[in-house]
C-alpha positions in Angstrom: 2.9 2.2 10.3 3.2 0.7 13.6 -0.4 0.2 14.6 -3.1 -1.7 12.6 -5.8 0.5 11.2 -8.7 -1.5 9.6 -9.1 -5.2 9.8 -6.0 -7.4 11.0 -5.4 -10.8 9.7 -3.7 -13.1 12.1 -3.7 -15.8 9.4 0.0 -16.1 7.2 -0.7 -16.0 3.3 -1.7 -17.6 1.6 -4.6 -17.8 4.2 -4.8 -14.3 4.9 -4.4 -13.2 1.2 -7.4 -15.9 -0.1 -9.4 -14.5 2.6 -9.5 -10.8 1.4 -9.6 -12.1 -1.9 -13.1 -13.7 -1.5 -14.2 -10.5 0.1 -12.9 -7.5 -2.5 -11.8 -9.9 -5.8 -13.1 -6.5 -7.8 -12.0 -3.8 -5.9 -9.0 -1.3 -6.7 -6.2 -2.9 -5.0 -3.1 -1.0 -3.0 -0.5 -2.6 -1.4 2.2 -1.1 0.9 5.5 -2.8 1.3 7.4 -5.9 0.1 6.2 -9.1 1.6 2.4 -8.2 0.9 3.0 -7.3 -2.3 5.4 -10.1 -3.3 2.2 -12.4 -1.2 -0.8 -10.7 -3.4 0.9 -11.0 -6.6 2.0 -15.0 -5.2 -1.7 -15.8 -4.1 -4.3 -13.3 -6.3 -3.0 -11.4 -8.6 -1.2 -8.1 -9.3 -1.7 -5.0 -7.3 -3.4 -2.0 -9.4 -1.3 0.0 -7.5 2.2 -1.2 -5.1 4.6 0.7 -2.7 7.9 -1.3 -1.9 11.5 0.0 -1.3 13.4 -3.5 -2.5 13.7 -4.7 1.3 12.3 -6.3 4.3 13.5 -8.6 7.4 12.2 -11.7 5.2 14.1 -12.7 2.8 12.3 -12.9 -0.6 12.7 -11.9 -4.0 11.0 -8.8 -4.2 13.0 -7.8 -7.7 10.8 -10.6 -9.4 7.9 -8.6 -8.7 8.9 -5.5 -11.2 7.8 -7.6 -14.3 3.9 -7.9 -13.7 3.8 -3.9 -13.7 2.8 -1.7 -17.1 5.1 0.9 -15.1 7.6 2.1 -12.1 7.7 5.2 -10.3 10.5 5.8 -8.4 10.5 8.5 -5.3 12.7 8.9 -2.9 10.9 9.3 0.6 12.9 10.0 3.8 12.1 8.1 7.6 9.0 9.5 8.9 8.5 12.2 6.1 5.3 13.0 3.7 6.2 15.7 1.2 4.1 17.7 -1.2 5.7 16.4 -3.9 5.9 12.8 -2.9 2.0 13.6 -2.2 1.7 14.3 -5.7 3.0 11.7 -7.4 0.6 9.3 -5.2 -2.3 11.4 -6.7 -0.9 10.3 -10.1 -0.2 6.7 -9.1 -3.5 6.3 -7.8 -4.7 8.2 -11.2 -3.0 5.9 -13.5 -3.9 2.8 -11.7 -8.3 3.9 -11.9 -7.1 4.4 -15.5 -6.5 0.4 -15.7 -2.7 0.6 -15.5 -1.1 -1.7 -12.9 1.5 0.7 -11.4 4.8 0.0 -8.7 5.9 2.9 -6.8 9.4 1.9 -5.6 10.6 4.0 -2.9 14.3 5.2 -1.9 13.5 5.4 1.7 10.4 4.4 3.3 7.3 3.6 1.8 5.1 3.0 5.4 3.9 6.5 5.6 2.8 7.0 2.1 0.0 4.8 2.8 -1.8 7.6 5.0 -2.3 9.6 1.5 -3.1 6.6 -0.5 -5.9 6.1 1.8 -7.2 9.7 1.3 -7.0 9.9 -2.2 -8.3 6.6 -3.3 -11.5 5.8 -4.7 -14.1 4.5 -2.6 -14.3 0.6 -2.2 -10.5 0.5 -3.0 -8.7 -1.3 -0.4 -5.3 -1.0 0.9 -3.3 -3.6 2.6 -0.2 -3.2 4.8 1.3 -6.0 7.1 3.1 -5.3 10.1 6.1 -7.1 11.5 4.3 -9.0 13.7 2.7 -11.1 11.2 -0.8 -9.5 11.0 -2.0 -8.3 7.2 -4.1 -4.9 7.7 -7.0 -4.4 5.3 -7.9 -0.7 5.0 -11.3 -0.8 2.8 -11.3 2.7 1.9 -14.6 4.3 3.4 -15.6 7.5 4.4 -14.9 6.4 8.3 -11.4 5.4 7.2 -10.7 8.4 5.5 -11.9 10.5 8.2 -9.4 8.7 10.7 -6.3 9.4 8.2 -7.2 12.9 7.7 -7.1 13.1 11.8 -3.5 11.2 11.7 -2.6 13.4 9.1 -3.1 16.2 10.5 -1.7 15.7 14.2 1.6 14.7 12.0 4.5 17.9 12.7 5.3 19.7 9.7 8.9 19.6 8.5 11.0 23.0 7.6 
């Protein structure tokens, strides 16, 4: 996602990780994309719950990641596309991870959009980080005003045929 929804971090990690970590150290934990989940597993600990697709303009070892995970879900997810089944198998991620299982989603594709139903279908006082090219970490603490802004996104998005 190209614009920050929630709280941006200017700060690099570890700064901007040990930051959100003194704020929601017990909440359900999502992260979207490579370089903030390789930087939460570096700095705090492992997601409950991580969307990467294996790349990103940095060059880090995302691969190393895969071991800290009780399981892997792999979708395939194309540009700029949500589907009702991808949709579904966040529900279960997100199910398995409230269950206490730490779970990685790795995604054929991109994983940027699949944060808009991660957001709508997570527990309250989950949180969901995403960084943005630019630098800045986004912290999405999943509320009722957050979740109302998704559902609005969601539903200006064009449906595919």
């Amino acid at each position: 996602m190209a614009w920050p929804f929630g709280v941006a971090i200017a700060k690099e990690a570890p700064e901007s990780i040990i930051r959100v970590r003194n704020e929601y150290e017990d909440n359900l934990l999502i992260t979207i994309g490579d370089v903030v989940t390789v930087n939460v597993t570096r700095y705090w600990r492992i997601p409950d719950l991580a969307f990467m697709d294996m790349k990103t303009r940095r060059v880090i070892g995302t691969e190393a990641v895969r071991g800290g995970f009780d399981e892997t879900i792999n979708i395939k997810n194309e540009p700029s596309t949500l589907t009702l089944n991808n949709l579904m198998i966040v529900s279960e991620a997100i199910n398995r991870a409230r269950d206490g299982r730490r779970v990685l989603v790795v995604v054929d594709g991109e994983e940027d959009l699949l944060a808009i139903p991660t957001i709508l279908m997570a527990p309250p006082k989950s949180i969901v980080m995403y960084g943005l090219y630019t630098g800045y970490l986004i912290v999405i603490p999943v509320i009722d005003d957050y979740k109302m802004a998704f559902l609005k996104l969601l539903t200006m998005m064009k449906p595919s045929r």
